[in-house]
C-alpha positions in Angstrom: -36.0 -64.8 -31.9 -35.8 -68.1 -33.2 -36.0 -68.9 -37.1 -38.0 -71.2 -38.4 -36.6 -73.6 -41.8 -39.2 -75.1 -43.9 -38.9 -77.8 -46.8 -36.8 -77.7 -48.9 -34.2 -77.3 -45.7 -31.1 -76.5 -48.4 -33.0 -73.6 -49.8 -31.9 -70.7 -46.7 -32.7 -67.0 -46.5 -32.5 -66.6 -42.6 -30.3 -63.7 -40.4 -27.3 -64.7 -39.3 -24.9 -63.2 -35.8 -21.6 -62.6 -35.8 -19.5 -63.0 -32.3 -15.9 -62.7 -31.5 -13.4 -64.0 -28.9 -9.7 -64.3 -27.9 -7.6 -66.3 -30.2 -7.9 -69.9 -28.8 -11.3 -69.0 -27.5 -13.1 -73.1 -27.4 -15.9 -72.4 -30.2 -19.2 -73.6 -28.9 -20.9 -77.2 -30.1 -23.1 -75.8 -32.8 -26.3 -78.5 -31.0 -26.2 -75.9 -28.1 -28.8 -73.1 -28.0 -27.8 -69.6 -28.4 -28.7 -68.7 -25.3 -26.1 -70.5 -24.1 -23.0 -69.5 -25.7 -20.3 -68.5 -23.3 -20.0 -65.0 -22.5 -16.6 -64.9 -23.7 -17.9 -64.5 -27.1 -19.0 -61.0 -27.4 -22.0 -60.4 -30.0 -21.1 -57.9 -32.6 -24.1 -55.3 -32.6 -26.3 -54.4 -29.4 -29.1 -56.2 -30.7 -27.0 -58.5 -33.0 -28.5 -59.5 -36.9 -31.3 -56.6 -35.9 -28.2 -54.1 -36.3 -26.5 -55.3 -39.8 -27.7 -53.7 -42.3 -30.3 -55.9 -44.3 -28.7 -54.8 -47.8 -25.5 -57.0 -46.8 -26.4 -59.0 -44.2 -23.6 -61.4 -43.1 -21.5 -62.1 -46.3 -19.0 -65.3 -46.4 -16.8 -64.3 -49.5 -14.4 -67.6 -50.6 -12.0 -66.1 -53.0 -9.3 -67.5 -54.9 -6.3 -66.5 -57.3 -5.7 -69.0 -60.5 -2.8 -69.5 -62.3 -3.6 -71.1 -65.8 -1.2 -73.1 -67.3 -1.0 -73.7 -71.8 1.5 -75.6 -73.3 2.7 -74.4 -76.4 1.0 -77.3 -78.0 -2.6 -76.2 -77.0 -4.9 -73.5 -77.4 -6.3 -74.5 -74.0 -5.7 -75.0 -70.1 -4.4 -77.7 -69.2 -3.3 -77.0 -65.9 -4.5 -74.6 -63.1 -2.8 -73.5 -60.0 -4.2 -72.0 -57.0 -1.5 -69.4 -55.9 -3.6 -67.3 -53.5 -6.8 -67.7 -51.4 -8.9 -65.9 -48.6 -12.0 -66.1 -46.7 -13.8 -62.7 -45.6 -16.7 -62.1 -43.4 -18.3 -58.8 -44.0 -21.4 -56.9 -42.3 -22.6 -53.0 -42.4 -23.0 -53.0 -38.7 -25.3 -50.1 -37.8 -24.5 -49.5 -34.3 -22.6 -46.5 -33.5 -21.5 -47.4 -29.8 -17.8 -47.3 -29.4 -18.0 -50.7 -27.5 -19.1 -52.0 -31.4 -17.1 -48.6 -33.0 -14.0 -50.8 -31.6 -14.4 -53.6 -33.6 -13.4 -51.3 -36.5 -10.3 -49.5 -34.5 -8.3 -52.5 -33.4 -9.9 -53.2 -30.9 -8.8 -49.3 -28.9 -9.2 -49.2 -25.3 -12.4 -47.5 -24.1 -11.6 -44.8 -21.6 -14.4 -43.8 -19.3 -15.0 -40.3 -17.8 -17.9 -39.1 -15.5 -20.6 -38.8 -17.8 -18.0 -39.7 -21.3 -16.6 -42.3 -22.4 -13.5 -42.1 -25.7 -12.2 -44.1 -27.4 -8.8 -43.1 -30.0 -8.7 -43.3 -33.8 -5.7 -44.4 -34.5 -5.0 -48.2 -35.1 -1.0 -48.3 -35.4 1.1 -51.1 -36.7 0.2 -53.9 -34.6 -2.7 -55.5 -36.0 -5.1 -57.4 -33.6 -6.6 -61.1 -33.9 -9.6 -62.8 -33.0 -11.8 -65.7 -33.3 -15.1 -65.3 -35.2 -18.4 -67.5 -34.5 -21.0 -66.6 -37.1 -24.4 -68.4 -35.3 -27.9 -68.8 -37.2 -30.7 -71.1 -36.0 -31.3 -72.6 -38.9 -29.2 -75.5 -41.2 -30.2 -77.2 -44.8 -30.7 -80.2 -43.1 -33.9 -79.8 -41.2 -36.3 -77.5 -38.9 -34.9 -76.3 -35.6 -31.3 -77.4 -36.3 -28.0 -74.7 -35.7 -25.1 -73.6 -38.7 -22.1 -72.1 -37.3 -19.0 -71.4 -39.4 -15.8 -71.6 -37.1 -13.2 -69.1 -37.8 -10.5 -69.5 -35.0 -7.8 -66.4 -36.3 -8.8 -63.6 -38.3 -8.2 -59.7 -38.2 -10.3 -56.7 -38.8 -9.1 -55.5 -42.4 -12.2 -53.7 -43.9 -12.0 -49.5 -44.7 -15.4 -48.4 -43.0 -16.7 -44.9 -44.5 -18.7 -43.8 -41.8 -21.5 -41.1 -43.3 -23.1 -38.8 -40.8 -25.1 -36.4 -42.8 -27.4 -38.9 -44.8 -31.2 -38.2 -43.6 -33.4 -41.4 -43.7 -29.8 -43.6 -43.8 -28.3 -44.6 -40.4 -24.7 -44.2 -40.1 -23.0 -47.7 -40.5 -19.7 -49.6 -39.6 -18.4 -51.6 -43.0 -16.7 -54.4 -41.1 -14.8 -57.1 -42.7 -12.5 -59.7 -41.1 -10.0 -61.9 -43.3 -9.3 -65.0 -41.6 -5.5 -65.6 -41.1 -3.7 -69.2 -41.3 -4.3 -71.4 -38.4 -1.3 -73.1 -37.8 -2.8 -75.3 -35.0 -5.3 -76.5 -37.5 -6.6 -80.3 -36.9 -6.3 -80.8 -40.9 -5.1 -78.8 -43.7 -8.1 -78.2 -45.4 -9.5 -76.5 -41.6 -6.7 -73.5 -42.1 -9.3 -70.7 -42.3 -11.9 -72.7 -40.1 -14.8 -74.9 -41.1 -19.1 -75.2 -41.0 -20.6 -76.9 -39.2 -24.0 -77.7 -39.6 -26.6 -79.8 -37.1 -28.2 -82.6 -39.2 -30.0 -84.7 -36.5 
């Protein structure tokens, strides 16, 4: 269902979606409609934002590692260094179906049988990539515009705790992808992806 962005447009508090694809998957132009996303990006949930839990949501964590440098002439900085960065997406997805349960397990193949369908547990070493597409209907620059941030490589590295005896509190998938280096990036600073917001 669309969302709906009043004044001031900057000021957001609107449901995002998360979709992934292949590595090298073309991301969508952020003017198109939802509806109209190619079917090679898969939405992550059944029913999309209406299965992440609403105590997380969609989070966009940008962290960073700084090394301060003093000189022995100076009680203060006078230099930093940024020796480590990442970008994490994270969701409590609350949808239990092993075609979403696979975004968890490397993405395992799904093996169907008569009336059952499994699905293994055990992710190896081989670690497996995929673009991410995280879609809202909404940007800071007016009413009815799209936001999209653009991650083109990034793997599945969060620790869910699944908990199946909670009465009152659905069992949930703690998903987190870190985006990896993009070495086909069109600029440096577009390593880990970029946002792209309508505006007209």
């Amino acid at each position: 269902m669309p969302f709906s962005n009043t004044e001031p447009f900057e000021v957001i508090a609107a449901p995002f979606r998360v979709y992934v694809a292949p590595v090298g998957t073309a991301f969508p132009a952020v003017t198109v409609d939802e509806s109209a996303i190619p079917t090679e990006w898969v939405l992550v949930g059944r029913s999309g934002d209406l299965n992440y839990d609403r105590g997380i949501g969609v989070q966009v964590q940008h962290s960073q590692t700084m090394a301060p440098w003093r000189s022995v002439g100076d009680a203060g900085v006078r230099k930093t260094f940024r020796t480590e960065e990442d970008l994490k997406i994270n969701i409590k997805l609350v949808d239990l179906r092993l075609e979403q349960y696979q975004n968890a397990m490397n993405a395992n193949t799904l093996t169907p049988g008569g009336s059952t369908v499994k699905m293994g547990l055990s992710r190896g070493f081989a670690v497996s990539t995929f673009a991410v597409l995280i879609r809202s209907d909404v940007s800071p620059y007016g009413d009815d515009l799209n936001m999209q941030y653009e991650i083109p490589r990034a793997a599945q590295t969060g620790n869910p705790t699944i908990n199946l005896s909670k009465p009152g509190e659905p069992a949930g998938l703690d998903l987190e992808w870190s985006a990896l280096v993009d070495s086909d990036a069109a600029s440096e600073d577009e390593r880990f992806g970029r946002v792209v917001c309508e505006t007209t």
